[in-house]
N, C-alpha and C positions, 0 to 999 in steps of 0.2 A: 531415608533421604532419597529424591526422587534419582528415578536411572531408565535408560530404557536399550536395548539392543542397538538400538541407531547410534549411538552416541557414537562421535568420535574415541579409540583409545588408541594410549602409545603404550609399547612395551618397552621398558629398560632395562637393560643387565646392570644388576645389580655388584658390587663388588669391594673389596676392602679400598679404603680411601686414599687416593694418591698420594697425597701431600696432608698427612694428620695435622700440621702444623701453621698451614694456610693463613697470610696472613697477620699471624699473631705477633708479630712487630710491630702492626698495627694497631694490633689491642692493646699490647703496653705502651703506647704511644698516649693513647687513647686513656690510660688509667692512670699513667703522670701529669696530664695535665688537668686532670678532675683531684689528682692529690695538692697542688697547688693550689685549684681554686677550692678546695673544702678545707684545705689546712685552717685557712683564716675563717671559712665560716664557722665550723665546728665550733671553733673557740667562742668566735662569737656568740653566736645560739649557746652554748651551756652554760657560758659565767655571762649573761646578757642584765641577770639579775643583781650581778655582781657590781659590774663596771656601770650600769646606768641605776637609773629609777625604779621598781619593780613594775610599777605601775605603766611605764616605759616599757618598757621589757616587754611584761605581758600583751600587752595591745598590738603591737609590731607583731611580735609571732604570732600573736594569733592572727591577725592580717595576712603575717605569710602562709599559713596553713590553709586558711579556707581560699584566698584566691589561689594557691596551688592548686587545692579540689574542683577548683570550679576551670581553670584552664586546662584540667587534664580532661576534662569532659567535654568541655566546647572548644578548646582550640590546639591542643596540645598534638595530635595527630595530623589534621590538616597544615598546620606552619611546619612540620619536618617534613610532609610528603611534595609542599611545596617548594620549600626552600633546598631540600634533601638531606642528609645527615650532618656532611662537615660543614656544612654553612651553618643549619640550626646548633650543632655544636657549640660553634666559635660566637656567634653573636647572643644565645641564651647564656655563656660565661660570663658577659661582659657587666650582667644583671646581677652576678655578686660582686663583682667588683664596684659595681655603683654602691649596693647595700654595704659595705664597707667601706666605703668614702663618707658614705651617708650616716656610720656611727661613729667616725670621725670628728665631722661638723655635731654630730649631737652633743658628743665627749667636749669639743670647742665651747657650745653654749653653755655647758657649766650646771646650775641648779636650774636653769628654764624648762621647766616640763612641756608645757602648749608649746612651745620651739621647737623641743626635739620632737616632741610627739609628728609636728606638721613637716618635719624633715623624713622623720621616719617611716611613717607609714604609707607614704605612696611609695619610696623605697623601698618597703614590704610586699607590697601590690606588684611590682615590676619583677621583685624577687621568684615571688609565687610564681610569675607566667614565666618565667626564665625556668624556673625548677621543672616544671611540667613539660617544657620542649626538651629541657637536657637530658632528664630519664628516659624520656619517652624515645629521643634519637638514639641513648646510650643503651638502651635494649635492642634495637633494631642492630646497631650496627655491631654488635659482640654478635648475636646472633646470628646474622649476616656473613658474618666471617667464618664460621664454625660450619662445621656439619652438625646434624641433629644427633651422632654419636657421640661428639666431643663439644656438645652445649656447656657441659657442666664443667668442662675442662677448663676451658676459656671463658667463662664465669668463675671459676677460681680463683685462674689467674690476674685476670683483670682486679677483682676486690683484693684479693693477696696484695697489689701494689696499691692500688686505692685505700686501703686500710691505714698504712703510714701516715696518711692525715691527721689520725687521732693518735698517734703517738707524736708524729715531730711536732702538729699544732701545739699539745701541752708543755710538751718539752722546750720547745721554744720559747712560748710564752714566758714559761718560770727560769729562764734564762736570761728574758729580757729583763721582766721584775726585776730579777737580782741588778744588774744592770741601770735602769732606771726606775724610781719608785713612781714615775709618772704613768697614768694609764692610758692619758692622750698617745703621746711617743713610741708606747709601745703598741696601741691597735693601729697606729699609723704605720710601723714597718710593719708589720704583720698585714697591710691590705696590701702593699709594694710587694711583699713577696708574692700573696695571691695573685696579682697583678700578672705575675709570668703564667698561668693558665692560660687565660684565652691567649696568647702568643703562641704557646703548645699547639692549641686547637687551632688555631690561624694556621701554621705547620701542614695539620695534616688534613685541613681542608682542599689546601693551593696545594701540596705536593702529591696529594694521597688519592686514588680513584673512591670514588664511591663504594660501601662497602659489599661483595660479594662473593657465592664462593662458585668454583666451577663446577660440583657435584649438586647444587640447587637441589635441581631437577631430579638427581635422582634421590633423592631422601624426602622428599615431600609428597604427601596424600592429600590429593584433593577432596577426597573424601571425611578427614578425620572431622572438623566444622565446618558444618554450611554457614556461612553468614550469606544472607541475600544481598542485591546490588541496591545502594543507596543511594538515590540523588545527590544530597549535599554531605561533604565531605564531614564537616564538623556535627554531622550526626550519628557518624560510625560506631564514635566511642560508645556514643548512649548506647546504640543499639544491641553492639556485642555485649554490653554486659549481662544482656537477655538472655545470651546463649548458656546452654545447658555447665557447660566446661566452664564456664564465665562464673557462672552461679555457684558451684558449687567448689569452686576454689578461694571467692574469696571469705571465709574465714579464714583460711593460710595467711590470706594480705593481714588479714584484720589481727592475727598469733603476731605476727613482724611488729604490728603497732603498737599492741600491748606490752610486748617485750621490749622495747627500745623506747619506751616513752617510761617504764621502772628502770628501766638500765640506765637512760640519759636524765631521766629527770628527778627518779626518788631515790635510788640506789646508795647517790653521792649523800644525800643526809643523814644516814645512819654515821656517816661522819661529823661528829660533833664534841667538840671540849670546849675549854672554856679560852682556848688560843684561835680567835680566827685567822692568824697568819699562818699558824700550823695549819690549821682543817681545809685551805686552800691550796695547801702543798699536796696536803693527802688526798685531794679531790683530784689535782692535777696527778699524780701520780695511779691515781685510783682508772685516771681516763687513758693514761696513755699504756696501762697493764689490761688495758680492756682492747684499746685498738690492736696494742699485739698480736693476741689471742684471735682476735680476728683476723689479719694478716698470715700467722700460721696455719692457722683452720682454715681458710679460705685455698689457697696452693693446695692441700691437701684434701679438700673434701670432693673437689672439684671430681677427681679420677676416681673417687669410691661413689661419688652418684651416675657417673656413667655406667660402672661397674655393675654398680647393686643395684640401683633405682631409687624410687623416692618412699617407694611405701617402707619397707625397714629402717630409712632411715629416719624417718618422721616417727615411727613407732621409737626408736631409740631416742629421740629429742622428748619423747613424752616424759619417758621416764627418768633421762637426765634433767630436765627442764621444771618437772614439779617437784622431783625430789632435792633441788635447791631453794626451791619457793619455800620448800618443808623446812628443812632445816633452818631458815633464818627466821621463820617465823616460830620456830618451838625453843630457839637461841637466843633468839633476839639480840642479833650482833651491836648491840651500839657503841660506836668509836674501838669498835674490835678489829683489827685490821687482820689480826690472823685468821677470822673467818671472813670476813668481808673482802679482798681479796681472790683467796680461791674463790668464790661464788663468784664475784666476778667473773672469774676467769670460764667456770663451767656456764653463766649466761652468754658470754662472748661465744662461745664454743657452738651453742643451742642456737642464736643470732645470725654467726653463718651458712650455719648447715642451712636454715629456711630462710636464709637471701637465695641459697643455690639452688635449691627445691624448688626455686619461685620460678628461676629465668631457666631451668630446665624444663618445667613441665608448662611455661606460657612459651617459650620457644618453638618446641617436639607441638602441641596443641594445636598452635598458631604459625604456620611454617609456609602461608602463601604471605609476596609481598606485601597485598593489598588488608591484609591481616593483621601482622607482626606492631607496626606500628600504632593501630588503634586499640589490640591487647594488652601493649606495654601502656598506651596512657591509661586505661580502665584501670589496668593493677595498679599505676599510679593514682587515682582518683581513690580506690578503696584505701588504701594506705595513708595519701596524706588526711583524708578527711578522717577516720579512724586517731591516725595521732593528735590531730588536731584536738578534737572531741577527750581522747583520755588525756591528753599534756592539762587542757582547762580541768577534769574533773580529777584531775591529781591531787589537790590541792584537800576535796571532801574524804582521800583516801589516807590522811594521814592523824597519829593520833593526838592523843593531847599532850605529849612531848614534845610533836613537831618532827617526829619520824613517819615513816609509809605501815600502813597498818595493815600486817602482811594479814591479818584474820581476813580481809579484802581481796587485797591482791592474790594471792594463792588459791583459792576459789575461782576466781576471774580469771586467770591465767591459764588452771586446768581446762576450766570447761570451754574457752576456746580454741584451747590445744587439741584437744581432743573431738570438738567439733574440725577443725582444719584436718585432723588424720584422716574421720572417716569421709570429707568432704574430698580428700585426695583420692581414695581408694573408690569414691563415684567417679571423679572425672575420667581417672583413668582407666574406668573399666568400659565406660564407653567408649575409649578408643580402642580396646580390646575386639566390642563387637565390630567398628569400622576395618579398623585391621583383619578381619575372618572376613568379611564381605568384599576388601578390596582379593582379597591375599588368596580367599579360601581356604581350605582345611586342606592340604595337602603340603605342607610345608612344615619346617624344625624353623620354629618361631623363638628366638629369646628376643627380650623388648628390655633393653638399658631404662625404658621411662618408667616400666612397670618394676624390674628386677627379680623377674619371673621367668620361667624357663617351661617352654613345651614340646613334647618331641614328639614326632609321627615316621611312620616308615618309611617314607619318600624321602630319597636322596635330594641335597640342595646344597648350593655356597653361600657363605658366609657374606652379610651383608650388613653396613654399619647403621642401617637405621632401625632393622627388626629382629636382624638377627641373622638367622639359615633360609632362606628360599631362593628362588631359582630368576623369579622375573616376577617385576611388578606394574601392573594394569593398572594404570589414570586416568580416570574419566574425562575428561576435558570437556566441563560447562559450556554451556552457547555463553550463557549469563558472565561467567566471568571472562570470555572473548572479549565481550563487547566492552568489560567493565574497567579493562586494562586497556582499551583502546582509547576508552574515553578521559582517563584518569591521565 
């Protein structure tokens, strides 16, 4: 990376973090009102095949999947850097609450397929670009708030409370059921309650500053990716996913896709008798011991990825993660809840850890403003397009039961797990060299991103983004002077 003696630097002292907790009223601010508005979608999206037409069903998602792909590519970064966080917030909310009005009026038209279909799927369309500004803003602003020590913190936290979606949505739902056997009535309160999300996000737009933290500056390396300065805005995204750190993480996105498109989409068929009012209790019941699990895991995984880092823990998801794939495919749980179940419960487990592995190591990677934002739509763009792609080829992956045929799955699952580890253990070791280049070798280096520990014989304090040294030198670009002036 280029540098030269002229360059402007600043030296900062470095030092433990004023205020570890910066903020974080905000975040859960921030993961109540996406529990809200995902309460109702969740439900929606998993029993979709349920309550509508399949054929219904299918075309809609798949609608929402690829224009999600495509607006996290072309627009997804530029309308939050525009608009700024709580604004893209509050008004990309309002895009599921139309998509739930919108299966409303379908649920209204009754057996018309070409009706709901032409209700639906610009709904789907609108949903997509809405999904791609809300990630994309809701990475920015957890991150934003956080120091680059306590990423993983406050990504814990945040899904820890965001998780409650997939439990109360199912809970609820088979609450209502019991209640009314109509399914009009019941997706109709279920979008009313959605409905109080963007209210939330409305909240903390008008009450809340923009998100940041007061130690920015000192936890960030301008040096760890170079991205070059780009003319237009909504070509960022493309660009960064050129970058070396870009590349070689997303299989990690693509391990999230695979696992949560078996989790959400095949998982639940191995539930099967000849009661479909029972198999839909147990599917409901099967979702909301999933969203748990997540929930718990998420609060908790959060302070062990600061802790340790990401490479042990990713080595540990490998071998939690295929050795459940193992088991049910040499079982073959059908309609067995005693296994099916716990397996759930350890892919929930697997599921969180590499939601948190994600927004820690795109955070720590990606830690200039003009960064952050078009990192989180790329990793969105790898991931919905990735779901997208395995939710439709789901369907070649089951056998002729009508269950998920793990002799597939489980092969598939390994070898992108195990590509994402060693794809983890590149990105981060290029930040290894950028860290010795900014840092030098004269420093007691531990790195939370890596979970690695280096000692040398130079005394130094303790500091929350690398570890032990003394002061840290930041080159300060002409290029990104100018880049921030213009932006």
């Amino acid at each position: 990376m280029p540098s030269s003696e002229s360059d402007d630097v600043v030296e900062r002292p470095l030092g433990s973090l004023v205020d570890p907790w910066h903020r974080i009223s905000d975040v859960v601010v921030l993961a109540i009102g996406f529990l809200f508005v995902f309460m109702t979608f969740t439900v929606l999206q998993t029993q979709a095949s349920t309550i509508l037409d399949p054929s219904v069903a299918f075309k809609s998602l798949g609608a929402l999947y690829v224009s999600f792909a495509f607006f996290n590519l072309f627009a997804a970064a530029a309308i939050v850097e525009r608009l700024g966080c709580g604004a893209a917030l509050f008004v990309s909310s309002i895009g599921y609450t139309l998509f739930g009005a919108a299966n409303v009026a379908a649920l209204r038209l009754g057996d018309d397929v070409e009706a709901q279909i032409a209700i639906l799927l610009p709904a789907a369309v609108l949903t997509g670009l809405s999904a791609s500004v809300i990630w994309a803003a809701q990475g920015v602003y957890v991150t934003r708030c956080a120091a680059s020590a306590n990423v993983g913190k406050y990504t814990g936290i945040f899904f820890g409370v965001f998780w409650w979606a997939s439990i109360l949505g199912p809970l609820l739902t088979r609450v209502l059921l019991a209640a009314s056997s109509d399914t009009f009535y019941v997706i109709a309160q279920l979008t009313a309650i959605g409905a109080c999300g963007p209210l939330v996000l409305l909240w903390l737009w008008l009450a809340r500053p923009e998100p940041s933290h007061p130690e920015a500056l000192q936890v960030s390396t301008e040096s760890l990716v170079e991205i070059p300065p780009i003319r237009y805005k909504f070509l960022r995204t493309f660009r960064i996913m050129f970058t070396r750190s870009m590349f070689f993480l997303a299989p990690l996105y693509y391990s999230t896709s695979v696992e949560q498109a078996f989790s959400g989409g095949s998982l639940p068929l191995f539930i099967k008798s000849d009661n479909p009012k029972v198999d839909l209790e147990n599917k409901l019941y099967l979702q909301a011991i999933f969203g748990t699990t997540l929930m718990i895991t998420s609060f908790i995984i959060g302070g062990i990825t600061d802790r340790f880092g990401s490479r042990p823990l990713l080595v540990f998801d490998l071998f939690l993660h295929i050795g459940t794939m193992s088991i049910m495919w040499f079982l073959k749980p059908i309609n067995n809840l005693s296994i099916i179940f716990p397996c759930a419960i350890a892919l929930a487990v697997s599921d969180s850890l590499l939601m948190n592995q994600i927004y820690k190591l795109v955070g720590t990677l990606y830690p200039q403003k003009s960064e952050t934002t078009t990192a989180f739509a790329a990793y969105k763009f790898h991931q919905s397009f990735a779901t997208g792609f395995v939710f439709v080829s789901s369907k070649a992956m089951l056998g002729e039961n009508g269950v998920p045929n793990m002799g597939i799955w489980t092969p598939l699952i390994s070898v992108v797990l195990i590509t994402a580890t060693a794809g983890v253990f590149m990105a981060t070791e290029k930040s290894v060299s950028a860290r010795e280049e900014i840092v030098g070798n004269d420093s007691n280096e531990r790195t939370p991103l890596l979970g690695s520990t280096r000692i040398s014989s130079s005394e130094s304090e303790e500091t929350p983004l690398l570890g032990n040294f003394s002061r840290l030198r930041i080159p300060q670009k002409n290029w990104r002077k100018s880049e921030e002036t213009t932006d």
